[in-house]
C-alpha positions, 0 to 999 in steps of 0.5 A: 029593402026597408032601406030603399023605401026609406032613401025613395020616401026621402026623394020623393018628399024632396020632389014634392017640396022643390015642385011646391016651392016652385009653385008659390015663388 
């Protein structure tokens, strides 16, 4: 379980910088 989190945690955070970066390029 605690696994799951973490690799969703990992792809979350990676959306949320790809959506960022998009943002202010």
């Amino acid at each position: 379980m605690f696994c799951s989190l973490f690799f969703v945690n990992i792809w979350f955070t990676d959306l949320k910088l790809g959506v960022w970066s998009k943002e202010f390029d």
